[in-house]
Predicted model as a PDB file, atoms N, CA, C, CB and O in Angstrom, pLDDT in the B-factor column:
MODEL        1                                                                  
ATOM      1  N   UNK A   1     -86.922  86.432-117.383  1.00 90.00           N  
ATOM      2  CA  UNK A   1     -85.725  86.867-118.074  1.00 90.00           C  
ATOM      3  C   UNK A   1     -85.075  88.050-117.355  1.00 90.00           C  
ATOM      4  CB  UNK A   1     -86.055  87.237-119.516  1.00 90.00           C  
ATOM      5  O   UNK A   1     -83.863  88.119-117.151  1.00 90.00           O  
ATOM      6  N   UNK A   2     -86.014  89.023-116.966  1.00 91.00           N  
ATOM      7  CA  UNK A   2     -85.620  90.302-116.250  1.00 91.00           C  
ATOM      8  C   UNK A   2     -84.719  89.948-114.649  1.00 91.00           C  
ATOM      9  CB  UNK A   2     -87.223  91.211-115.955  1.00 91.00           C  
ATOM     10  O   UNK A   2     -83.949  90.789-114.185  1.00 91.00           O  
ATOM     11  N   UNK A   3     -84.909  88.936-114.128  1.00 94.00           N  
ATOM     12  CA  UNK A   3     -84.800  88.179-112.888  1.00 94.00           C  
ATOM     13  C   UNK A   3     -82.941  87.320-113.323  1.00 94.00           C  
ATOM     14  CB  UNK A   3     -86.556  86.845-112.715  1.00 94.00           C  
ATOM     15  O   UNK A   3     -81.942  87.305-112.604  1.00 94.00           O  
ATOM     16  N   UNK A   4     -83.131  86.738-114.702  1.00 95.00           N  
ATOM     17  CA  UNK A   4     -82.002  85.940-114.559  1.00 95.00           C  
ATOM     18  C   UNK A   4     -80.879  87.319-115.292  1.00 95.00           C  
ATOM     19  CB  UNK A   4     -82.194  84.164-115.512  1.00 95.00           C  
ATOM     20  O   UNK A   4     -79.665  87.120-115.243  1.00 95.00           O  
ATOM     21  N   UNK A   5     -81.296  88.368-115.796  1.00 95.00           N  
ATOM     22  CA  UNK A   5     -80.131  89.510-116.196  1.00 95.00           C  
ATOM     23  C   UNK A   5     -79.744  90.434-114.982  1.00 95.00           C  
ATOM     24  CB  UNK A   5     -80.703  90.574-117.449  1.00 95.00           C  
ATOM     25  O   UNK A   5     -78.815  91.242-114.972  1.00 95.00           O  
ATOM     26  N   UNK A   6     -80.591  90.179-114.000  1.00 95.00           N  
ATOM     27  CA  UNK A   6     -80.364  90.819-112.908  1.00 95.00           C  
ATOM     28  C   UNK A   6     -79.585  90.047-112.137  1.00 95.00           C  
ATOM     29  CB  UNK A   6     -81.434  91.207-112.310  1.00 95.00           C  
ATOM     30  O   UNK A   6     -78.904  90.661-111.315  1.00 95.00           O  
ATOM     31  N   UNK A   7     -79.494  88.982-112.160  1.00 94.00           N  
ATOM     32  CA  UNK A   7     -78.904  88.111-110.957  1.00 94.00           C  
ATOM     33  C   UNK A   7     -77.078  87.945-112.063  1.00 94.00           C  
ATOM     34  CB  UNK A   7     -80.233  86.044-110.545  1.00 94.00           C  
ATOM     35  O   UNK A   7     -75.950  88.023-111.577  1.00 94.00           O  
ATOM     36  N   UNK A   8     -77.352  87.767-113.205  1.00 95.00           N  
ATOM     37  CA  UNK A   8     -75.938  88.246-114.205  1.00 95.00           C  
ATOM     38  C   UNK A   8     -75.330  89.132-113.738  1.00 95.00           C  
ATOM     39  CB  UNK A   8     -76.109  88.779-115.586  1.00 95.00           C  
ATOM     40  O   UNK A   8     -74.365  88.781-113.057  1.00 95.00           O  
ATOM     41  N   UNK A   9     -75.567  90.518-113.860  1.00 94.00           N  
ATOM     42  CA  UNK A   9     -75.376  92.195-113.499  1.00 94.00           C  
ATOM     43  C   UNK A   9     -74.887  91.716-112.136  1.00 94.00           C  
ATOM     44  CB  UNK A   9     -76.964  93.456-113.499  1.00 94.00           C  
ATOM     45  O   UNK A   9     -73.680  91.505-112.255  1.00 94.00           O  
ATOM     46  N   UNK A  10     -75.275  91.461-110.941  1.00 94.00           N  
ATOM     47  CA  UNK A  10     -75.039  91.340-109.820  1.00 94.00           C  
ATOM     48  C   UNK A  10     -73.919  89.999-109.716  1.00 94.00           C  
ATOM     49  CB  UNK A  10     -76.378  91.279-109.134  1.00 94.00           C  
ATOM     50  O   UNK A  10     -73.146  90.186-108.777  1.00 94.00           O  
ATOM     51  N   UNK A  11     -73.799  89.407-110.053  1.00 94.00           N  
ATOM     52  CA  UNK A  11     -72.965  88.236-109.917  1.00 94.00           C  
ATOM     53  C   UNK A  11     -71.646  88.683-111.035  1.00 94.00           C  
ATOM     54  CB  UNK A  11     -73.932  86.680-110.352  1.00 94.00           C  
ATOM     55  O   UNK A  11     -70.561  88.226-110.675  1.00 94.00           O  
ATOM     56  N   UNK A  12     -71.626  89.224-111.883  1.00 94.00           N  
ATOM     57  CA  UNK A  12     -70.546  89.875-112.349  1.00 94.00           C  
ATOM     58  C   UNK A  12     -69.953  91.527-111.601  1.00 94.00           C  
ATOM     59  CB  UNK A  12     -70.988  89.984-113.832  1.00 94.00           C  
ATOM     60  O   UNK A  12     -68.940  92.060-112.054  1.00 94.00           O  
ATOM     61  N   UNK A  13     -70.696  92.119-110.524  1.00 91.00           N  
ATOM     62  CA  UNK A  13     -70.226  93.514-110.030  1.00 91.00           C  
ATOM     63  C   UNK A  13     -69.866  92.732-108.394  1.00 91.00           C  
ATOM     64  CB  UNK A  13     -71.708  95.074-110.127  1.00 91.00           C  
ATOM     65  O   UNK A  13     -69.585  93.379-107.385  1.00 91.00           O  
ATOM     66  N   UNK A  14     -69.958  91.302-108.465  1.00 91.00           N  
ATOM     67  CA  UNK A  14     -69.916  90.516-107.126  1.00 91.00           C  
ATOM     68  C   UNK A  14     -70.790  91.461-105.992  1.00 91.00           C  
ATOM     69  CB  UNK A  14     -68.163  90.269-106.602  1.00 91.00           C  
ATOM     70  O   UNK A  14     -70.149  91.872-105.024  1.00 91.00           O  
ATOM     71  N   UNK A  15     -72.177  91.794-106.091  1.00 92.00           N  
ATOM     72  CA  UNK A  15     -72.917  92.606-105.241  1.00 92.00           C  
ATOM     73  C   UNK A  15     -74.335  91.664-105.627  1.00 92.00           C  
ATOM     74  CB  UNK A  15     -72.854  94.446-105.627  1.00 92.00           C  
ATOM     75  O   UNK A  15     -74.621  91.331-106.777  1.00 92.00           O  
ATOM     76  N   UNK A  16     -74.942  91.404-104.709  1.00 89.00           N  
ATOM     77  CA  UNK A  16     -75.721  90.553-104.189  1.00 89.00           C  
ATOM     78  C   UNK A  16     -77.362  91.628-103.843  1.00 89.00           C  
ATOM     79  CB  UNK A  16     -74.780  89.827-102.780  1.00 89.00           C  
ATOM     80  O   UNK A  16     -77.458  92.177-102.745  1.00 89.00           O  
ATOM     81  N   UNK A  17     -78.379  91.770-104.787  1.00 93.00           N  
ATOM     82  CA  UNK A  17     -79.568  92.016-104.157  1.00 93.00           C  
ATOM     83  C   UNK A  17     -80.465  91.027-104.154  1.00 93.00           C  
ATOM     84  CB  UNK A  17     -80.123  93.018-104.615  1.00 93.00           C  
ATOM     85  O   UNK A  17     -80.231  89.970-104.741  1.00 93.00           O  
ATOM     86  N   UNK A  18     -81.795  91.290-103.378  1.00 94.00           N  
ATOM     87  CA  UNK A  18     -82.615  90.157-102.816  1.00 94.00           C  
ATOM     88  C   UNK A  18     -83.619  90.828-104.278  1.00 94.00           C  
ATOM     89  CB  UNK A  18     -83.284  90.178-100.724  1.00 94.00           C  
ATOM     90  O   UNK A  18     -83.720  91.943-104.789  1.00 94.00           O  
ATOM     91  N   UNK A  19     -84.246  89.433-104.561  1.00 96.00           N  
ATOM     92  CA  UNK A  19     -85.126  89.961-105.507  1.00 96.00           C  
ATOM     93  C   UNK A  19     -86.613  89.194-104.751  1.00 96.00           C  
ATOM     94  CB  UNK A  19     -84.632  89.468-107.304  1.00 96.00           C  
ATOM     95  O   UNK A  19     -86.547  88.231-103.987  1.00 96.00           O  
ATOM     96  N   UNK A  20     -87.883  89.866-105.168  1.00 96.00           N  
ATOM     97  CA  UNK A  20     -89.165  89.306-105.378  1.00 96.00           C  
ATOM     98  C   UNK A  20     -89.663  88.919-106.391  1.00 96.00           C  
ATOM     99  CB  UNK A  20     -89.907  89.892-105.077  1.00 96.00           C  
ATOM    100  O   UNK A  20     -89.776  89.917-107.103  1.00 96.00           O  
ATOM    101  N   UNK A  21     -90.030  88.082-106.889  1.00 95.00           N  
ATOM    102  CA  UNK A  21     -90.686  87.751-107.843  1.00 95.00           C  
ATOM    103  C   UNK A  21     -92.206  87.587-107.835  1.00 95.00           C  
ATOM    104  CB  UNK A  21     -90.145  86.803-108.160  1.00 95.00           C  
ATOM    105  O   UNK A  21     -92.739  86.628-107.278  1.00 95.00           O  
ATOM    106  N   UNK A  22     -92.941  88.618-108.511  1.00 93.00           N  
ATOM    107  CA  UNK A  22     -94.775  88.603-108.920  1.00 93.00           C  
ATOM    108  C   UNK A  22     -94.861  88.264-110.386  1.00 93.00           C  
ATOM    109  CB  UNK A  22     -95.703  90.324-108.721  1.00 93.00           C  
ATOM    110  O   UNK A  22     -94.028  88.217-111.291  1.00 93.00           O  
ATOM    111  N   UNK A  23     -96.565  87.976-110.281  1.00 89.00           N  
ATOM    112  CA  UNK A  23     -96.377  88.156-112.118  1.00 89.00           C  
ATOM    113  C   UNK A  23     -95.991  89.793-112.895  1.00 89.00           C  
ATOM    114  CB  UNK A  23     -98.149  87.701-112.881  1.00 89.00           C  
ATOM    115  O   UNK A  23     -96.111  91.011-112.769  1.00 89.00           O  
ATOM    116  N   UNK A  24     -95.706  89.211-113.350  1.00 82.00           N  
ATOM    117  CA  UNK A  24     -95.168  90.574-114.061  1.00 82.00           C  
ATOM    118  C   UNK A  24     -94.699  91.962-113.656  1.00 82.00           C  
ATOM    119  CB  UNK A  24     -96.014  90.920-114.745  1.00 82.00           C  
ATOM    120  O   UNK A  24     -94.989  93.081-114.077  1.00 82.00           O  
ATOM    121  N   UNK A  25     -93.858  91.518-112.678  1.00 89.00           N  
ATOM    122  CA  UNK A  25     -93.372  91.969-111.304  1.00 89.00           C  
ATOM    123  C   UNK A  25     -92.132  91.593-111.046  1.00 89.00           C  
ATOM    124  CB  UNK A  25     -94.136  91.509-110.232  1.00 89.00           C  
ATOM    125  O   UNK A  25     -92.001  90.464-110.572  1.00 89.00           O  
ATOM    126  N   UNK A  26     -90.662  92.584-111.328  1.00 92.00           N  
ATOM    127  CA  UNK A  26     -90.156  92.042-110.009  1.00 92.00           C  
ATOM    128  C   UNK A  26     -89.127  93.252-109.366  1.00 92.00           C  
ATOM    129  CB  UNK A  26     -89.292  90.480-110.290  1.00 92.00           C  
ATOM    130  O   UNK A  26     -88.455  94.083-109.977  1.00 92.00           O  
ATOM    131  N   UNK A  27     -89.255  93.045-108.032  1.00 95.00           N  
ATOM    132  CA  UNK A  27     -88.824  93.874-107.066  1.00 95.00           C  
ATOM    133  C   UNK A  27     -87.827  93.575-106.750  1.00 95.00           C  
ATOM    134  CB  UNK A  27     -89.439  94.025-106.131  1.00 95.00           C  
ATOM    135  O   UNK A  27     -87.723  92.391-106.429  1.00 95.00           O  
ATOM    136  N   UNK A  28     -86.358  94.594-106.650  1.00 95.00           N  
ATOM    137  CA  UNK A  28     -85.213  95.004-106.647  1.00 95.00           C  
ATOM    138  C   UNK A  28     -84.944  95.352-105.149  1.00 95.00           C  
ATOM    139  CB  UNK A  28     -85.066  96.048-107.624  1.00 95.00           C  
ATOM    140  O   UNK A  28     -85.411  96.488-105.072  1.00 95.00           O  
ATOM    141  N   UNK A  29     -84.394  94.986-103.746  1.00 95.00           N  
ATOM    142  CA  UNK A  29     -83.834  95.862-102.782  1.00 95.00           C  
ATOM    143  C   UNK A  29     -82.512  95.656-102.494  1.00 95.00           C  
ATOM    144  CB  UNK A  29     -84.493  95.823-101.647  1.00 95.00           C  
ATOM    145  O   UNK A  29     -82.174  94.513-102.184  1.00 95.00           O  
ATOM    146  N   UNK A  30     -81.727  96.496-102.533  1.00 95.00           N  
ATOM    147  CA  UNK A  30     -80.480  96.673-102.859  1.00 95.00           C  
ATOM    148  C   UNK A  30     -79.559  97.253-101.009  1.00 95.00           C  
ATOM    149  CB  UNK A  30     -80.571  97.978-104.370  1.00 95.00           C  
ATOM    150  O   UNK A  30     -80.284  97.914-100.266  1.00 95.00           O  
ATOM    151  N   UNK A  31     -78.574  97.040-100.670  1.00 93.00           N  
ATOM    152  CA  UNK A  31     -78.143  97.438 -99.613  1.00 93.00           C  
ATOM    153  C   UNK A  31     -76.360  96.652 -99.533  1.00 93.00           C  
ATOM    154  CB  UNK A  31     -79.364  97.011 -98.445  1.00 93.00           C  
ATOM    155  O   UNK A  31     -76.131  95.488 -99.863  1.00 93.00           O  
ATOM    156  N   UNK A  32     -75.597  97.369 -99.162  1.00 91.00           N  
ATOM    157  CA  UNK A  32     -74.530  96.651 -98.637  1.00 91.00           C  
ATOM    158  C   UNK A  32     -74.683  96.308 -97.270  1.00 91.00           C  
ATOM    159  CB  UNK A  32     -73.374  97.325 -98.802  1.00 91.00           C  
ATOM    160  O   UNK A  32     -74.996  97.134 -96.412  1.00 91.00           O  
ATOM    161  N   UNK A  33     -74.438  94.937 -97.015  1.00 86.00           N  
ATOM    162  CA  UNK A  33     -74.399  94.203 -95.720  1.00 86.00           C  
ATOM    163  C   UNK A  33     -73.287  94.710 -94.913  1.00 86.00           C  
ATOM    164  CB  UNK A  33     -74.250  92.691 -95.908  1.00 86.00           C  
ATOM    165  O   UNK A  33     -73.354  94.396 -93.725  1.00 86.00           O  
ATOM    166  N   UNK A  34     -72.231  95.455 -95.286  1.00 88.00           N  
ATOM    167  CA  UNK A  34     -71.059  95.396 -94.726  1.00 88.00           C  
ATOM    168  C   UNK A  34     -70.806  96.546 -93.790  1.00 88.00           C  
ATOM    169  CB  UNK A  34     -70.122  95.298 -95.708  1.00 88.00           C  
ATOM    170  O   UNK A  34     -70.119  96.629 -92.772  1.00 88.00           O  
ATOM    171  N   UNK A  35     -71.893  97.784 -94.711  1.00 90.00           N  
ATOM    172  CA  UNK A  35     -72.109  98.899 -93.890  1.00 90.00           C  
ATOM    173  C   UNK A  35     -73.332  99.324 -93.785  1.00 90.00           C  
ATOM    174  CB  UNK A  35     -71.435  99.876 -94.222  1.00 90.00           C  
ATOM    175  O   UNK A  35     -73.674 100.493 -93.960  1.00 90.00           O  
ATOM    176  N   UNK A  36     -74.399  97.978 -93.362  1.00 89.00           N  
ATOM    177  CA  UNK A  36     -75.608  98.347 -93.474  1.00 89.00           C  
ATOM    178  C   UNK A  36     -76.790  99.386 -93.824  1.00 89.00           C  
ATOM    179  CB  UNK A  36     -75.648  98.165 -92.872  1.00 89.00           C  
ATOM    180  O   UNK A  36     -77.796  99.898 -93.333  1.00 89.00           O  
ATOM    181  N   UNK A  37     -76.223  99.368 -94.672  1.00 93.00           N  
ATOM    182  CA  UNK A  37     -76.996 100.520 -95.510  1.00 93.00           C  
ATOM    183  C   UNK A  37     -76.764 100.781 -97.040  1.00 93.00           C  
ATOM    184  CB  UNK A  37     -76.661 101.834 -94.887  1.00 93.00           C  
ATOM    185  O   UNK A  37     -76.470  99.711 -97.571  1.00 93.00           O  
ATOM    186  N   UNK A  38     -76.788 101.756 -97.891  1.00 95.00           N  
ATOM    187  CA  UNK A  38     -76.945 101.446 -98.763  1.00 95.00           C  
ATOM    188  C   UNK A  38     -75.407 102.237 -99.370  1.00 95.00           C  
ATOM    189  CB  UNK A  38     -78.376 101.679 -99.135  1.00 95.00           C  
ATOM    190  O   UNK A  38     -75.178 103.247 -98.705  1.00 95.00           O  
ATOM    191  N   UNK A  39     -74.543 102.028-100.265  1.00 94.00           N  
ATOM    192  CA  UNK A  39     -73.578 102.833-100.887  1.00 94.00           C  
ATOM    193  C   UNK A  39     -73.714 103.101-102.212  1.00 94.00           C  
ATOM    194  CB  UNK A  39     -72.431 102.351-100.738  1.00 94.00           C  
ATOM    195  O   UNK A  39     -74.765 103.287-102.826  1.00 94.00           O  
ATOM    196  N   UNK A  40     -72.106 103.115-102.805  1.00 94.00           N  
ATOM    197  CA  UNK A  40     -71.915 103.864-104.259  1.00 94.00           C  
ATOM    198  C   UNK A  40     -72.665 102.334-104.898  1.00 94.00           C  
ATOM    199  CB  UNK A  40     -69.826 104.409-104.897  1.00 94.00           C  
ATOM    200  O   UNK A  40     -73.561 102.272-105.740  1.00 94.00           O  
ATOM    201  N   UNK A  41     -72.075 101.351-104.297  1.00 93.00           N  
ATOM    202  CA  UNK A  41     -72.179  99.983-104.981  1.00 93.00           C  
ATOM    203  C   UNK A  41     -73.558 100.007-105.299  1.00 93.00           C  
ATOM    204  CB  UNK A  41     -71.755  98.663-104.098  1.00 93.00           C  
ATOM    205  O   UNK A  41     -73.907  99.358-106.285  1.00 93.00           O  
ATOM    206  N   UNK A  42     -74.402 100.626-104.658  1.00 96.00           N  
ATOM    207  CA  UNK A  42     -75.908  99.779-104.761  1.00 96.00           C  
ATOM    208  C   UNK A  42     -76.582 100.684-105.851  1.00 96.00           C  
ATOM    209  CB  UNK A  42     -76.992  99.727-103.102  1.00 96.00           C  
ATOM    210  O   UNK A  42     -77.508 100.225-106.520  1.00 96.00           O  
ATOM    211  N   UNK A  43     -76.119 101.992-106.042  1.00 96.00           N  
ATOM    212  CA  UNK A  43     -76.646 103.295-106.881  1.00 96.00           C  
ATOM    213  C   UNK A  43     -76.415 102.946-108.217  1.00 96.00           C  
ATOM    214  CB  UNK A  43     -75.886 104.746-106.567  1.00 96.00           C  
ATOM    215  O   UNK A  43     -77.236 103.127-109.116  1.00 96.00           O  
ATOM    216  N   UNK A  44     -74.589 102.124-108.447  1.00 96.00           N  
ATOM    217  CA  UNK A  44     -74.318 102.000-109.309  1.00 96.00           C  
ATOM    218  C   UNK A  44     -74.927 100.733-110.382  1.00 96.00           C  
ATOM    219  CB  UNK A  44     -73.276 102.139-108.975  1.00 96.00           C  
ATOM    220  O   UNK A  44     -74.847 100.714-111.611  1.00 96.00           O  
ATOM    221  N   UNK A  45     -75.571  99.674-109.441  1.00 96.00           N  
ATOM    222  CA  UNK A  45     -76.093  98.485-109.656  1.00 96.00           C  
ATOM    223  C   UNK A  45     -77.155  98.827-109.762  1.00 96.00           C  
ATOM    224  CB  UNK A  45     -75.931  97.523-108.881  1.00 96.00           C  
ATOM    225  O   UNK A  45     -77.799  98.287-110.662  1.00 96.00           O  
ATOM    226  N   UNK A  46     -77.849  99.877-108.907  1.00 96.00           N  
ATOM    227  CA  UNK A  46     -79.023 100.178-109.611  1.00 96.00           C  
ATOM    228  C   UNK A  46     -79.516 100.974-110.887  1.00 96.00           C  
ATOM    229  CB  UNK A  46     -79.525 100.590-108.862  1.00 96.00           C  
ATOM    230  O   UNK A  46     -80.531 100.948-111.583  1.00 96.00           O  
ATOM    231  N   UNK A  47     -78.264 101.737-110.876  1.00 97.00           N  
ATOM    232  CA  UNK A  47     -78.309 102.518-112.850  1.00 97.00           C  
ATOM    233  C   UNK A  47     -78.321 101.415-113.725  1.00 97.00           C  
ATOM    234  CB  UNK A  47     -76.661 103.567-113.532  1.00 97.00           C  
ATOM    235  O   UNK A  47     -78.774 101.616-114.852  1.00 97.00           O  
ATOM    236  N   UNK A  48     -77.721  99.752-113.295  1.00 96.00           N  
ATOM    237  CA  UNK A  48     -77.191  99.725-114.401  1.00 96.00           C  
ATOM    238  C   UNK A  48     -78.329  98.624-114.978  1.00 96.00           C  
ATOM    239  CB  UNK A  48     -75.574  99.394-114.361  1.00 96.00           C  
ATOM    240  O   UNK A  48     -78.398  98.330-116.172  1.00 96.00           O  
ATOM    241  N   UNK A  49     -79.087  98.141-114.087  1.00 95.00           N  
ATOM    242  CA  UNK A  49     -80.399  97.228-113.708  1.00 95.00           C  
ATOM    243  C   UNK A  49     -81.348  98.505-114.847  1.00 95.00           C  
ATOM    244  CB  UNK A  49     -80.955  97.099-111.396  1.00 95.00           C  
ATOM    245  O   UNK A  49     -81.964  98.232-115.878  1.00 95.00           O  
ATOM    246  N   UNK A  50     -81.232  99.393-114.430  1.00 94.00           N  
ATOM    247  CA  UNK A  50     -82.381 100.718-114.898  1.00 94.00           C  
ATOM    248  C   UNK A  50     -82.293 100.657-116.584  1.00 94.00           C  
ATOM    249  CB  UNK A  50     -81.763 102.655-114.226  1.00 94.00           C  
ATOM    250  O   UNK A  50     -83.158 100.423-117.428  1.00 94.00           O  
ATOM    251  N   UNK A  51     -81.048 100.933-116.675  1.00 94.00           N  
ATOM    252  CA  UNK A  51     -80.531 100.953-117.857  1.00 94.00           C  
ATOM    253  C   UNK A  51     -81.073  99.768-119.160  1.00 94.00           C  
ATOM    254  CB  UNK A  51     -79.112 100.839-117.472  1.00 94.00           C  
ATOM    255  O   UNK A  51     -81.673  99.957-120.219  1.00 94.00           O  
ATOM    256  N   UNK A  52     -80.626  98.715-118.604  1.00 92.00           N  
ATOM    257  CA  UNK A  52     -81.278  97.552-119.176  1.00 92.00           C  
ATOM    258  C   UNK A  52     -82.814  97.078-119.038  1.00 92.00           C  
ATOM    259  CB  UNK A  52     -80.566  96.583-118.716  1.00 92.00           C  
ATOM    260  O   UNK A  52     -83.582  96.860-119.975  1.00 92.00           O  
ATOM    261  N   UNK A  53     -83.102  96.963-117.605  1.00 89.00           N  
ATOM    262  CA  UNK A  53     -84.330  96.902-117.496  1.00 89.00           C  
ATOM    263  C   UNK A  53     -85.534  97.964-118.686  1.00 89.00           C  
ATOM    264  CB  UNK A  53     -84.351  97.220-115.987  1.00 89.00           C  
ATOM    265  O   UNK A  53     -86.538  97.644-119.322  1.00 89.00           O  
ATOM    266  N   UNK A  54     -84.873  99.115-118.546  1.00 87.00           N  
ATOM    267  CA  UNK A  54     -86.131 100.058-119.475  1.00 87.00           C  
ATOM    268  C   UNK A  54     -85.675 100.360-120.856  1.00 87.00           C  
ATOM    269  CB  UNK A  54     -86.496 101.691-118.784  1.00 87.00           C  
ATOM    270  O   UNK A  54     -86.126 101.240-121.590  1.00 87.00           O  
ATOM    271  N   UNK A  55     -84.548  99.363-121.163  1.00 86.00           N  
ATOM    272  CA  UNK A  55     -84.308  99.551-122.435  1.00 86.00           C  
ATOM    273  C   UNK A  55     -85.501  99.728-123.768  1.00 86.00           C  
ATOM    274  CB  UNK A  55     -83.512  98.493-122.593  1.00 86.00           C  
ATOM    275  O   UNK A  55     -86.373  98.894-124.013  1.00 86.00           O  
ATOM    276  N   UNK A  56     -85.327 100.743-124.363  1.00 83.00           N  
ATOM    277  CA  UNK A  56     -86.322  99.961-125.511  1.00 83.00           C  
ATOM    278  C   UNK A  56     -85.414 100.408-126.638  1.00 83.00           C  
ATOM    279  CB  UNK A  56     -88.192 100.536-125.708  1.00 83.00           C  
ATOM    280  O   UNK A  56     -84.454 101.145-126.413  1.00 83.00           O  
ATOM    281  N   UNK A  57     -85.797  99.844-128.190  1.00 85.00           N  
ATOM    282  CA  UNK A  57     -85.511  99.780-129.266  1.00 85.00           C  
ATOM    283  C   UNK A  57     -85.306 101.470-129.583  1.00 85.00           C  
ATOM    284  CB  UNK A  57     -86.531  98.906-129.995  1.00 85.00           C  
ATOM    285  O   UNK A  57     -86.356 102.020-129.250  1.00 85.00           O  
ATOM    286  N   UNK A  58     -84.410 102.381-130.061  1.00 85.00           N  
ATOM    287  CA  UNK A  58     -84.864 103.582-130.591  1.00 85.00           C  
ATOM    288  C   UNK A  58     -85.837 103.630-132.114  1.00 85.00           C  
ATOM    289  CB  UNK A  58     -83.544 104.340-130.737  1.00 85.00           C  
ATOM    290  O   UNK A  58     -85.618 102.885-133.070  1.00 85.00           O  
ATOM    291  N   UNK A  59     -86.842 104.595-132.067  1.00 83.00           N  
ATOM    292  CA  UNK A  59     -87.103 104.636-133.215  1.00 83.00           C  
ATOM    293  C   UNK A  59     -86.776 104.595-134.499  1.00 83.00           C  
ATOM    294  CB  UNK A  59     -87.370 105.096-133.172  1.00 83.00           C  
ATOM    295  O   UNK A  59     -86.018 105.538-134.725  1.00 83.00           O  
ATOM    296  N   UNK A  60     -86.984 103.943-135.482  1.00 85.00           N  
ATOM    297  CA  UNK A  60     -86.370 103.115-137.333  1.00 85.00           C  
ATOM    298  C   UNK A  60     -85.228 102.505-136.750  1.00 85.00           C  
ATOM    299  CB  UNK A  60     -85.699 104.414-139.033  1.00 85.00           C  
ATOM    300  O   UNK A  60     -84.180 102.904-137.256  1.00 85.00           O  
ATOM    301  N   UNK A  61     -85.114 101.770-135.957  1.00 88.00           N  
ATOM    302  CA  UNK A  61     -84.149 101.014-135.759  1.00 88.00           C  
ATOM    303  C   UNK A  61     -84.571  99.283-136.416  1.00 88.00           C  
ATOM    304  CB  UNK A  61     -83.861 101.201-134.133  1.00 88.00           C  
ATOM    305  O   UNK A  61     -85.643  99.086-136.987  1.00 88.00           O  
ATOM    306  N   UNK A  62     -83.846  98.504-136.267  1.00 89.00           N  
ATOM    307  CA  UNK A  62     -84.496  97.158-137.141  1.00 89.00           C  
ATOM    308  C   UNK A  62     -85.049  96.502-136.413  1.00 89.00           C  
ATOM    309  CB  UNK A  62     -83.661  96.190-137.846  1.00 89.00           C  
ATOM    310  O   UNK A  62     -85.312  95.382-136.851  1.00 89.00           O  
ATOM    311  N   UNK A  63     -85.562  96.850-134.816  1.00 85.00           N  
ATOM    312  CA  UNK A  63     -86.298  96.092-133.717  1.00 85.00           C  
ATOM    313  C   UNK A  63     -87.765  96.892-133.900  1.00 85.00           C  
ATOM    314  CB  UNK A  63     -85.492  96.246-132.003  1.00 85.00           C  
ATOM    315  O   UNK A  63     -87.886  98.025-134.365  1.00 85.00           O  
ATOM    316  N   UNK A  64     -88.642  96.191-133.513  1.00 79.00           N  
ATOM    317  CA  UNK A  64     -89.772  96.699-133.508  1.00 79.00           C  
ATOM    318  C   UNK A  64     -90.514  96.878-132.186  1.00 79.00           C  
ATOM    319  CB  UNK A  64     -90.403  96.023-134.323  1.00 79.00           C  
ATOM    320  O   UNK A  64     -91.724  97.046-132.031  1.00 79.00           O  
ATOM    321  N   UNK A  65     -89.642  96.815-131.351  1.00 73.00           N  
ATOM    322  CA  UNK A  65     -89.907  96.072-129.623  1.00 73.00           C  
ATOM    323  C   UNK A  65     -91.143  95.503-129.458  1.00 73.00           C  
ATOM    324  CB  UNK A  65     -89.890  97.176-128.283  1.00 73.00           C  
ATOM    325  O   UNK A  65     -91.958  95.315-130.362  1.00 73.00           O  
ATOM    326  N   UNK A  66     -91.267  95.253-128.393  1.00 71.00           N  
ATOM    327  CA  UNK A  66     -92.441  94.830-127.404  1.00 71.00           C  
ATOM    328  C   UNK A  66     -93.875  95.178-127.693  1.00 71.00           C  
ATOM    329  CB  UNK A  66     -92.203  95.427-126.094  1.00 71.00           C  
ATOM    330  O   UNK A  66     -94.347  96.076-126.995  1.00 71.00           O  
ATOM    331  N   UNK A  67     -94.361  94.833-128.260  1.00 72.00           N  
ATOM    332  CA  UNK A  67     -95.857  95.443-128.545  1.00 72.00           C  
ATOM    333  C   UNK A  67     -96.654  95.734-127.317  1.00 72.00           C  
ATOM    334  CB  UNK A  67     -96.759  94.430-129.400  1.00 72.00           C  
ATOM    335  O   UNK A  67     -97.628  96.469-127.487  1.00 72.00           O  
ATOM    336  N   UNK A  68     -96.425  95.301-126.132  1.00 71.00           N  
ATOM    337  CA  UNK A  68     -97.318  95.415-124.463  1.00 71.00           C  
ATOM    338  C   UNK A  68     -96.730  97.108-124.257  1.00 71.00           C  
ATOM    339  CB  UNK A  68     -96.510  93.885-122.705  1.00 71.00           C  
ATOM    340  O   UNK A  68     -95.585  97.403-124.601  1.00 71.00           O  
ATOM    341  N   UNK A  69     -97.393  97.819-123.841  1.00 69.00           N  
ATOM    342  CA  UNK A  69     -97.002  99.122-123.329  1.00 69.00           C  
ATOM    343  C   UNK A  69     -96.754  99.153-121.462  1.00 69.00           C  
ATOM    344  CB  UNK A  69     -98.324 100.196-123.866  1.00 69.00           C  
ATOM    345  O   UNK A  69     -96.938 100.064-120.655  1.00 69.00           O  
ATOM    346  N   UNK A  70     -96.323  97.898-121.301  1.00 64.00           N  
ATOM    347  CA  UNK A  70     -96.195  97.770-119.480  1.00 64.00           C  
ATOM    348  C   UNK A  70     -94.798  98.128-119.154  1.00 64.00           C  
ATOM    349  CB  UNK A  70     -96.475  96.045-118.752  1.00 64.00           C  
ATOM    350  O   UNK A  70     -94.597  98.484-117.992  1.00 64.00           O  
ATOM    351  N   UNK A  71     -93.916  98.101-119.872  1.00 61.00           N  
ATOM    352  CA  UNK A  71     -92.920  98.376-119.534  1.00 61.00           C  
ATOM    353  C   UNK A  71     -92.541  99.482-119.422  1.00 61.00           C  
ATOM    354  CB  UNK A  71     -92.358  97.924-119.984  1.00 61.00           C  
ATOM    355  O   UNK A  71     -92.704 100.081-120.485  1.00 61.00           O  
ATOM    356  N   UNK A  72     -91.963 100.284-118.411  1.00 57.00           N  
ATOM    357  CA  UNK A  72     -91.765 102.169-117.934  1.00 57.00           C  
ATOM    358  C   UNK A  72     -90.678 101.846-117.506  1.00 57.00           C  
ATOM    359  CB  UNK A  72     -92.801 103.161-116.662  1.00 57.00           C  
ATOM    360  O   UNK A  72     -89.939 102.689-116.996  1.00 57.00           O  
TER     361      UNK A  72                                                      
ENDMDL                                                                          
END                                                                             
């Protein structure tokens, strides 16, 4: 799921990262091709990956999140 909201995020900011996929694993490297290296684009794609990725529920809210404590 984390893999297909990432490839969303990136296909809607039209910026393209390579992903890895492990179990319960997946690895993000981010770079513009155009000026080989990395820019605003990739910082900003990466807040926004961060953002979602480590979302959790705030406390008394009506979610009870994730019961696994793996997620940081």
């Amino acid at each position: 799921m984390l893999a297909n909201t990432i490839a969303f995020l990136a296909e809607a900011a039209y910026h393209h990262p390579d992903l890895s996929l492990g179990y319960a694993q997946v690895t993000v490297k981010l770079q513009t091709h155009r000026v080989k290296g990395i820019s605003d684009h990739d910082f900003e794609l990466a807040k926004r990956i961060d953002e979602i990725a480590l979302w959790k529920p705030p406390p008394g809210s009506a979610f009870d999140g994730y019961p696994k404590k793996w997620i940081e």
